[in-house]
C-alpha positions in Angstrom: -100.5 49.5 138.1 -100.8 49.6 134.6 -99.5 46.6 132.6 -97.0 47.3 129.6 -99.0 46.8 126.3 -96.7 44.1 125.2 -95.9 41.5 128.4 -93.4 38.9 128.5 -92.5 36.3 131.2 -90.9 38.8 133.4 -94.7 40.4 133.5 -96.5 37.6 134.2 -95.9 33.6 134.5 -96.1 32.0 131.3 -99.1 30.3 132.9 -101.1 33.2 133.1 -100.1 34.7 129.7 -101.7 31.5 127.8 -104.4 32.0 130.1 -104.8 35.6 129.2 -103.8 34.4 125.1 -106.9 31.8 125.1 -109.1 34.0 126.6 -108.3 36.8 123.9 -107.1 39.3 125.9 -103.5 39.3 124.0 -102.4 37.9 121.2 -98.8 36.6 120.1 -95.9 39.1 119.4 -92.3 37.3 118.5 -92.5 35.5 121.3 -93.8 37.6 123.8 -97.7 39.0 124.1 -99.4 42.3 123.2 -102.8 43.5 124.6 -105.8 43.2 122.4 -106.5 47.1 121.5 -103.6 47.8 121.4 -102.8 49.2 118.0 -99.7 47.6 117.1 -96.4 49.4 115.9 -92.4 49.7 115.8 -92.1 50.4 119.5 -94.6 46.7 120.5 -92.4 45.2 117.9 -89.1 46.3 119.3 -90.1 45.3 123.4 -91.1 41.9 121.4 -88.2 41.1 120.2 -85.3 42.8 123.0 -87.5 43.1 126.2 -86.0 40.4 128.2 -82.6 40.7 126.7 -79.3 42.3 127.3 -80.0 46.3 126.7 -77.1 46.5 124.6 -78.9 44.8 122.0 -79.5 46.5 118.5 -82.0 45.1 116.6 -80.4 45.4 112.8 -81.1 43.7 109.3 -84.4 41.7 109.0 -85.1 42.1 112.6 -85.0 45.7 111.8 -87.3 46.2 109.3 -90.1 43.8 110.8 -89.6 46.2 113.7 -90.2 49.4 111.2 -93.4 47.0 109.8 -91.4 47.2 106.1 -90.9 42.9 106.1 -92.3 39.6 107.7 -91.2 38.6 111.1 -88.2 37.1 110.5 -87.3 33.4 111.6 -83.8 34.2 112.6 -83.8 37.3 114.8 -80.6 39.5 113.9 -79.0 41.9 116.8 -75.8 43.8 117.0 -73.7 45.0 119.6 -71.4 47.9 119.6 -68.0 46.9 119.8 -67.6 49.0 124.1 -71.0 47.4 124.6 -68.8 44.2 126.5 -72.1 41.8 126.2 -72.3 38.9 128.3 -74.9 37.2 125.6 -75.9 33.3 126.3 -75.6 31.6 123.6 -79.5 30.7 121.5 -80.6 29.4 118.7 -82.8 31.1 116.0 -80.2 34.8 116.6 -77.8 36.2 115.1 -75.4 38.5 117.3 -72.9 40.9 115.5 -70.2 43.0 116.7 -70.7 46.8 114.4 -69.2 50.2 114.6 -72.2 52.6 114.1 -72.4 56.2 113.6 -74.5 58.9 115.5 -77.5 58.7 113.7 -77.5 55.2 112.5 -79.4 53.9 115.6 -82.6 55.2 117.2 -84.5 54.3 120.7 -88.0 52.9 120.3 -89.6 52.6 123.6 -86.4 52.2 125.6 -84.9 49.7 122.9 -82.2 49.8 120.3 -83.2 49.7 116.2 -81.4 50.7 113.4 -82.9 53.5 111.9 -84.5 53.0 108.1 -81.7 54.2 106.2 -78.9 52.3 107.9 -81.1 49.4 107.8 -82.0 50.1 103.9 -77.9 50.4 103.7 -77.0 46.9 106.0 -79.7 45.1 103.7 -77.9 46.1 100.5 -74.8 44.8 101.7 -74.8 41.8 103.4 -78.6 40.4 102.6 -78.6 37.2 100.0 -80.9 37.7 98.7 -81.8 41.2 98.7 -84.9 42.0 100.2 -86.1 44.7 97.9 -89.5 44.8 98.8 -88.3 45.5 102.5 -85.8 47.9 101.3 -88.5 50.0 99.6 -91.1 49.5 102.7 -88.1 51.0 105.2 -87.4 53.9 102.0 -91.3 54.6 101.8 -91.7 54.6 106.1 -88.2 57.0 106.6 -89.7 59.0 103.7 -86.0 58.8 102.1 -85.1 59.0 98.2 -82.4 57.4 96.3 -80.2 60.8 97.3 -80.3 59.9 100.9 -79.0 56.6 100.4 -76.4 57.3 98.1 -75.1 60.4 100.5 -75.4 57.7 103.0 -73.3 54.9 101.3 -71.1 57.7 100.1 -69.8 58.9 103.4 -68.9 55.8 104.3 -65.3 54.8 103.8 -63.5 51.2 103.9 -67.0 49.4 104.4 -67.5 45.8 103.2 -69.5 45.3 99.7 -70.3 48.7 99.3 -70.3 48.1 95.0 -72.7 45.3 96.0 -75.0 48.0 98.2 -74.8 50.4 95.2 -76.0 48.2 92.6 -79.0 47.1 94.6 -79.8 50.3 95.4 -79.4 52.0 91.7 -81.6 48.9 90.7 -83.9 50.3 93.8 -84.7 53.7 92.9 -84.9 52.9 89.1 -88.3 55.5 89.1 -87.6 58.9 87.5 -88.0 60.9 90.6 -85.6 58.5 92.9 -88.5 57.1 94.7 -87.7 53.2 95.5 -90.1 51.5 93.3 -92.7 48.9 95.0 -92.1 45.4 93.2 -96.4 43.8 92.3 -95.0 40.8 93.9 -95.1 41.8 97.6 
């Protein structure tokens, strides 16, 4: 049997996975372990954060973009459930659970979990981040290969949504660049 490259207490005890960490077999992923060799991307990130959990989890905001590599591990972990999804979620500290209405296309499956995709996450940090993670914003435009076009179709074709003027401003302040590429901030 072939182990999952990212393991968790329900792979082995947490015993053996400190065993296995001091030895330097795996290393520390949010919580949970990933394999050395193992070349680490979204879909390690994503079992990191939600294997374990309820599978109606989305991973959304911060959580997100860490997910899509475009931010830092966050210290809060942010997830969202649709509002049929009837969780049962225990109550934790350091996450965030929100209840959201999401189109079609707004969510994708990495590895048998839920993410927001780049450009719904782009859109969700606009609106409700303070303050606005730019540099992430432009990581997630840059990894979904999307211009300032796509998000303002995006934002457009959303009615009635909460601080969309907000989202707008931060993202015409975004894609400043002649071209409508997000520009990359020297400051990380």
């Amino acid at each position: 049997m072939r182990l999952s490259p990212v393991l968790g207490d329900a792979d082995l005890s947490p015993v053996e996975l400190q065993a296995a960490r001091l030895d330097g077999e795996v290393y520390e992923l949010a919580g949970a372990f990933c394999l050395i060799g193992e070349i680490e991307a979204p879909a390690h990130r994503a079992r990191a954060v939600l294997g374990g959990r309820s599978p109606r989890l989305i991973a959304e905001l911060g959580t997100a973009a860490w997910i899509w590599g475009a931010a830092a591990e966050p210290l809060r972990l942010e997830f969202a459930v649709t509002p049929d999804a009837r969780a049962r979620l225990v109550p934790a500290e350091q996450i965030t659970v929100r209840e959201i209405v999401y189109e079609r296309d707004d969510v994708c499956v990495l590895d048998g979990f839920s993410v927001t995709t780049p450009l719904r996450t782009i859109l969700d940090l606009a609106r409700f981040t303070e303050p606005f993670d730019a540099a992430a914003a432009t990581g997630l435009a840059e990894i979904g290969g999307l211009d300032a076009d796509d998000c303002r179709e995006a934002l457009a074709s959303r009615r009635g949504i909460p601080a969309k003027r907000r989202a707008e401003r931060r993202l015409r302040a975004l894609f400043e660049r002649p071209g409508g590429r997000a520009v990359r901030s020297s400051g990380g």
